[in-house]
N, C-alpha and C positions, 0 to 999 in steps of 0.2 A: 550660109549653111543652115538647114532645116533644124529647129531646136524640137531634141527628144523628151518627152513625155512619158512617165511610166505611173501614172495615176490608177492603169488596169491593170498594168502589171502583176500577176496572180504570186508572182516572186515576193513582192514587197508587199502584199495583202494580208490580212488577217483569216482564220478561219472562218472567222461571221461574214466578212466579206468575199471570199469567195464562193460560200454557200450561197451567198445574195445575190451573185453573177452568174453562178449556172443557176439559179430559179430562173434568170432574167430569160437565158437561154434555152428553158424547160420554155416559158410561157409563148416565147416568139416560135420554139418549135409547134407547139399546138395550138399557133395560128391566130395566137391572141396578142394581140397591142397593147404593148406594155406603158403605154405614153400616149396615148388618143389624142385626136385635134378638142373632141365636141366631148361634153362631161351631160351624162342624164342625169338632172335634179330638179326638182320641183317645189321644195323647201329647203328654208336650211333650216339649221336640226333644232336651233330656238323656236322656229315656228312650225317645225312639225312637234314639237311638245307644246305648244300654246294650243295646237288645233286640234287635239286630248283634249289639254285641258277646258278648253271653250265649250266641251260639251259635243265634242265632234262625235260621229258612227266610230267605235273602235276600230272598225273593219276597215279608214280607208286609208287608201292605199297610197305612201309617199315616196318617191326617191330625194336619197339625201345622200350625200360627199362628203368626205373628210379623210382623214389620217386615224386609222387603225391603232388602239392604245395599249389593248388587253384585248388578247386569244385567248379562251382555254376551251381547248378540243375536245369534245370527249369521242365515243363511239359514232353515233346513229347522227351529232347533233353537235353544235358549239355552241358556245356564249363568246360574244366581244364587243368590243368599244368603241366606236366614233366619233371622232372628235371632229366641228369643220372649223372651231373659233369663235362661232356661236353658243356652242353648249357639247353636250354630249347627250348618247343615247344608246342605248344596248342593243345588239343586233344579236337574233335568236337562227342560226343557220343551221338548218336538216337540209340530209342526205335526200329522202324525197321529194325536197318542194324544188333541188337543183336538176336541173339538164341532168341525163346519163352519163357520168364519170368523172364531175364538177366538184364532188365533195369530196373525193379521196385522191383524185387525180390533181386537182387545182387548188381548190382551197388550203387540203390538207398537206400537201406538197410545194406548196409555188411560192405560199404567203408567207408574207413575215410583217411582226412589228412594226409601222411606220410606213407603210405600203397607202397610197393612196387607194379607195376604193369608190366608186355607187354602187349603192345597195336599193333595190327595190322591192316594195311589199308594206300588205297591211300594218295599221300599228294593232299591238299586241300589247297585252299587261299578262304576266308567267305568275304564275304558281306563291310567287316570294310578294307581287304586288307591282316588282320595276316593270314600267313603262317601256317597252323594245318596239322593234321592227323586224318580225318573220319576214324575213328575207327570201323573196323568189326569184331575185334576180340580181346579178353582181357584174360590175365592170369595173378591170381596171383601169387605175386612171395615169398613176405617178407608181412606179417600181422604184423603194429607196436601195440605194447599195450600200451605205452606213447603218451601223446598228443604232440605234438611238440611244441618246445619255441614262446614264440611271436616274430614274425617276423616282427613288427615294433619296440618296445623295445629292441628288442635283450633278452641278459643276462649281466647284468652290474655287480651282486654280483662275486666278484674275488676268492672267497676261492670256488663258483660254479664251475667257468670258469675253475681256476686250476685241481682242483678234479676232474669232470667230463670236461674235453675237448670236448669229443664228444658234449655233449650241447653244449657250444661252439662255438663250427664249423658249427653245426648246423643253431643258430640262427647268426653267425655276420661272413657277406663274407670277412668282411677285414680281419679278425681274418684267415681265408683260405687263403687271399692273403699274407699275410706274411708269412707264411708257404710256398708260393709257393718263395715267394722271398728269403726265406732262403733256399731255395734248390739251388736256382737261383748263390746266393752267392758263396754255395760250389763247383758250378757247375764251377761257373767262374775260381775259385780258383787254380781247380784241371785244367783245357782247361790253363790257364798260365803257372801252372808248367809242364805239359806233353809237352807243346809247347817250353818249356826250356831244354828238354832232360832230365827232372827228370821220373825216374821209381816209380809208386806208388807199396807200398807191403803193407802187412799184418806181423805183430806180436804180441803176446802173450798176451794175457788180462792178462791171468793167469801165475805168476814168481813167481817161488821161493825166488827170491831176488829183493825188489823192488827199485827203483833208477829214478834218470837222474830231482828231485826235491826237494825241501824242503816242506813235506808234511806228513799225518800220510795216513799210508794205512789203507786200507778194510783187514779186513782177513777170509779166506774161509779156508774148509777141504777136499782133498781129501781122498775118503774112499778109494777108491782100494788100495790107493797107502801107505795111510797110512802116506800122509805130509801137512802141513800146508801152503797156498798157499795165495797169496797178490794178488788182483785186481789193478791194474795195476795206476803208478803216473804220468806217461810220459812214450813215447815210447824211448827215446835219449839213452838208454845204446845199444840194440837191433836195431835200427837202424845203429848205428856205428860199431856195430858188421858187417853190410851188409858193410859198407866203408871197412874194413878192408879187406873184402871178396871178396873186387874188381868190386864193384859197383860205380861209380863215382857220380851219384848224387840219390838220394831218398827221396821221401817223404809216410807221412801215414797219411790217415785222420779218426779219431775213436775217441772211449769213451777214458776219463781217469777216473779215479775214488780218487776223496779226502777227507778224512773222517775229514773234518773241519766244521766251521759254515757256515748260509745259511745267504745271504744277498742279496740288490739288483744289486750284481753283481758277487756271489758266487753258487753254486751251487755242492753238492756232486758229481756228476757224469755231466762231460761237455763234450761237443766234440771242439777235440785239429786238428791245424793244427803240425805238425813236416815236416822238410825237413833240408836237409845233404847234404852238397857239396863240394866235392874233391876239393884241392889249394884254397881254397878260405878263406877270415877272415873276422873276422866281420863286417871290414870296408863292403867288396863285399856282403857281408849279406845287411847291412844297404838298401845300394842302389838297391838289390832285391826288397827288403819290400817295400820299395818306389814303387816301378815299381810293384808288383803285387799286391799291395793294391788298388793303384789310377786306375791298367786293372779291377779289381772287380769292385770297385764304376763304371767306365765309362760303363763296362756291363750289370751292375745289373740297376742303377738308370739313367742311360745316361749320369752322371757329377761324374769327379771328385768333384764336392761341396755338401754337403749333410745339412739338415738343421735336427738339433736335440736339441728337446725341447726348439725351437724359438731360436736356434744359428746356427749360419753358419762355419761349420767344412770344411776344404779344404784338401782334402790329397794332391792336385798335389805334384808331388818332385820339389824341395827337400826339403823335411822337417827342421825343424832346430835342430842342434844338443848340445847339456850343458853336458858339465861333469857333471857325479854326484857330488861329493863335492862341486865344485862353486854350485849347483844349490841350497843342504840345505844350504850352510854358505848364499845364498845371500837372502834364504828366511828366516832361524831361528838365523841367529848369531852364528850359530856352527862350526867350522872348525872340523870335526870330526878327519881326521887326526891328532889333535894335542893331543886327548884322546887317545890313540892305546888301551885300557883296558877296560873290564864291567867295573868297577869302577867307573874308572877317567870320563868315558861317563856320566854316568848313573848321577852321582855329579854333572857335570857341566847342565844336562838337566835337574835336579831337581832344581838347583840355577837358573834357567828362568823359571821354573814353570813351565814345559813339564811332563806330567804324561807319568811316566813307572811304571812298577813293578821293589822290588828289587831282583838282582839275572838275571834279564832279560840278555841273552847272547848278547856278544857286535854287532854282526852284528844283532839281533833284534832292539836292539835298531837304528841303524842305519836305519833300514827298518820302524821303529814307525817315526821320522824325516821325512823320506819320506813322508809314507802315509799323517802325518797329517800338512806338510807346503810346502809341492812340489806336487805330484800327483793332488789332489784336482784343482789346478789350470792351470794345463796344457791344456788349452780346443784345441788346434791346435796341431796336428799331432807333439810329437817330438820323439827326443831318447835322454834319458840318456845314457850318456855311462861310462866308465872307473870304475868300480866296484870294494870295496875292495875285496884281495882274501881271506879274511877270511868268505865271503858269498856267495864267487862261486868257490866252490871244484869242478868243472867238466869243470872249463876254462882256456885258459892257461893265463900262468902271462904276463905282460906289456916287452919288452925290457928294457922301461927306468926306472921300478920301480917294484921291486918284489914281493910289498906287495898290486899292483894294477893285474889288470886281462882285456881281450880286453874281454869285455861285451858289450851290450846294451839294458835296456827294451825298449819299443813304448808303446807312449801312447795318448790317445785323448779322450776328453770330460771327464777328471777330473778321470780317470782309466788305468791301465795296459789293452794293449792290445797283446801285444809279450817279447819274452825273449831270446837272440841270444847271441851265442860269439864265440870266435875262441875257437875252440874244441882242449883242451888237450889230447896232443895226446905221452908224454911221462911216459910210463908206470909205473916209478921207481918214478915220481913225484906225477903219479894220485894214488899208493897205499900209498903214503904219506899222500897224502890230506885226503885219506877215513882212515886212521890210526888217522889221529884230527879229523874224523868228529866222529869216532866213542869215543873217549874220548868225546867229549861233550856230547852225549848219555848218557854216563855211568855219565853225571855231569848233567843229566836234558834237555837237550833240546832233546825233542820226535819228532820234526822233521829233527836230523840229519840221514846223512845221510850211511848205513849200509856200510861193505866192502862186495866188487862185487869181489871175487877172480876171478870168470872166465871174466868178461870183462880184466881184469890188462892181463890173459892169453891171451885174444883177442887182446888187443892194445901190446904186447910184438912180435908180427907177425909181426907189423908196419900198421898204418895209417895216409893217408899222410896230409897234413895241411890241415885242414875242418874246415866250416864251419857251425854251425847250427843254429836253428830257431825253435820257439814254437810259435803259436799264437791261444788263443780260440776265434773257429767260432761262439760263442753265445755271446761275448760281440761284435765283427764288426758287428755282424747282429742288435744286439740292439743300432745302430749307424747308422746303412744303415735302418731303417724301423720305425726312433723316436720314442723307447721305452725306458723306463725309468730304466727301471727292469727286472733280467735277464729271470724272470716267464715267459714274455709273452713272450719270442723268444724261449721256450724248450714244445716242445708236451705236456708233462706231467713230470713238476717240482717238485720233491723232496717237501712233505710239511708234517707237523705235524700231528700224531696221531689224531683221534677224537674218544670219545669216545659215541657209540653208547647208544640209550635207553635201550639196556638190560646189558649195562655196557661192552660190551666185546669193543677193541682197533679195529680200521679200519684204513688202511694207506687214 
């Protein structure tokens, strides 16, 4: 059965909207192309006001495109607005400089608000001093059939803003300025590490075997192939495959993808930084992070200091550095090392009144301690470091202690920001580790983590003592840009079903 559509439907339309439909219908009547393949322009409207200002003949002559922002009509003559994203610039439209029946028949009839246009004609300076363009000639380009947002309210409803973004962008510049800043961010990011001798690559969204996290994947299907394929948790297995392969330093900046819950600092699919580097450990990590965290702020915002929701976060280095365990004993009273067992944990955090679940595997529990009496608090750039190794299968163990590992997360303003450690790099060790991780599988925890036969193949070639690094660019951003929640720093955030008036589900 054919599914019916009533998006034109003039029944379920607004008045702005159907005034906008038969304009559509005036213009194609009188023969004009409301949606052209080919757009006349010759500047865009930044540097047709550079080419003023440079000192250019007033007289010459540009086409420029955009979105229409502000009409106001008068008699003989109008004034309006152009915007193409570039800038803006005032368009001066008389009745004589248009074709015969252009200004009262089309202009003054056809046009509306939001209307793409080109306009062409000399630049002009009017009477008041603004800078225009005497318009001699007009095509359009885009016919909008929505009225545009209010452009002194904006759009404040957030389940709008999310859902539709373009609204959005539309009505609130800041909302575009962050966007420009979060590019700004990863921009810096990547100009640090390419200026460090790191190689950026690309790998696989799509693995057969997913790894290098503690997390549940996506799962897809290949039809050709006839295999069942996992969107991607981290790039770390596949990046160390390059170390191995005689790359010395790498990074990758892309999607991951985590089929966990949504929160104001979680999001199903995020973009990760990752970066890999030959002889180096975590400590050499640490002091990277430092140094290309504080080059982003100082490029992006002009300060290492950043001010978020009325606090002043400082990343200069060096940060400061707390073992993990002194950090919960000094916040919960728990010495976790003296529990080594779910059990023994779980009994002593229940006798202080710490809510777990029972059965919770013991490095959860250790990671529940975390979240709810150390993270929270850390509002100043730190790292934890020294991590048991019963919650980091992919790092190597301590010298002085083998049931410790050289870890460290980063974190500021009361969240995980990175996740780094000296990368195990012995093979007969790391199929150990995924040999218990996948026993806890098999005993309930759905986020261990699977055995990678061909990595253990990969790191049995030899890789030399590395470093690595994970950091998501959508929590530094909603750090660098004072937002509260991870929504606003992601184009279009991951959100709940709605269900529509005829009953059918809409993302």
């Amino acid at each position: 059965m054919t599914e019916s559509y009533d998006l034109f439907n003039p029944e379920q339309l607004t008045d702005q909207e159907q005034s906008r439909l038969a304009k559509l219908a005036g213009l194609r009547a009188a023969g004009i192309d409301p949606y052209p393949a080919q757009t006349t322009r010759t500047h865009a409207i930044d540097a047709a006001r550079a080419l003023y200002s440079e000192g250019a003949d007033e007289q010459a002559t540009v086409s420029v495109a955009g979105r229409l922002k502000r009409i106001r009509v008068m008699g003989k003559a109008s004034f309006a607005d152009i915007d193409d994203g570039t800038g803006q610039i005032q368009l001066l439209v008389r009745r004589d400089f248009l074709p015969d029946g252009w200004y009262n028949e089309v202009w003054k009839k056809l046009i509306d608000l939001g209307d793409f246009i080109s306009v062409t004609g000399p630049l002009a300076v009017t009477k008041t001093g603004e800078l225009s363009i005497e318009v001699h000639a007009i095509q359009f380009l885009s016919k909008t059939l929505k009225p545009m947002p209010d452009k002194w309210h904006g759009v404040r409803d957030e389940e709008v803003r999310y859902r539709r973004r373009y609204i959005d962008l539309l009505a609130n510049e800041e909302v575009r300025e962050l966007f420009r800043t979060r590019a700004a961010i990863t921009r810096a990011l990547r100009e640090y590490l390419d200026n460090e001798g790191f190689l950026e690559v690309e790998t696989p969204i799509l693995q057969p075997i997913y790894g290098g996290a503690a997390a549940k994947p996506f799962v897809t299907h290949h039809n050709q192939l006839h295999q069942d394929l996992y969107l991607r948790i981290s790039f770390e297995l596949y990046l160390k495959r390059l170390i191995v392969g005689g790359f010395p330093a790498v990074y990758e900046i892309g999607r991951d993808f985590r089929n966990e819950g949504v929160s104001f600092k979680h999001n199903p699919e995020f973009t990760q930084l990752e970066f890999y580097e030959a002889y180096a450990d975590y400590a050499d990590v640490m002091r990277r992070t430092e140094q290309m965290v504080a080059y982003a702020a100082e490029k992006v915002t002009g300060s290492t200091t950043v001010t978020w929701q009325g606090k002043t976060i400082d990343f200069t280095p060096p940060w400061q550095r707390i073992p993990l365990r002194q950090a919960i004993l000094d916040a919960s009273d728990i010495d976790y090392a003296e529990f080594p067992d779910d059990e023994s944990l779980y009994n002593e955090m229940k006798r202080l009144g710490i809510d777990a679940k029972p059965g919770t595997p013991w490095g959860k529990l250790v990671d529940v301690l975390l979240s709810k009496f150390v993270e929270p608090n850390l509002l100043q750039p730190t790292f934890l470091t020294d991590y048991p190794k019963d919650v980091s299968p992919l790092a190597k163990s301590a010298p002085h202690d083998p049931l410790q590992v050289e870890r460290f997360e980063g974190f500021a303003a009361g969240m995980e920001l990175c996740n780094a450690f000296s990368e195990l790099n012995d093979p007969q060790d790391q199929l150990q580790r995924f040999v218990d991780e996948n026993y806890r599988a098999a005993h309930g925890d759905d986020e261990a983590h699977p055995v990678d036969v061909d990595y253990i193949e990969a790191l049995s070639y030899g890789m030399p003592p590395t470093g690595g690094f994970g950091m998501g660019i959508d929590r530094l951003t909603m750090l660098f840009t004072d937002r509260d929640t991870i929504r606003e720093v992601i184009l279009f955030p991951h959100l709940r079903s709605v269900k529509e008036d005829d009953g059918e589900t809409a993302a």
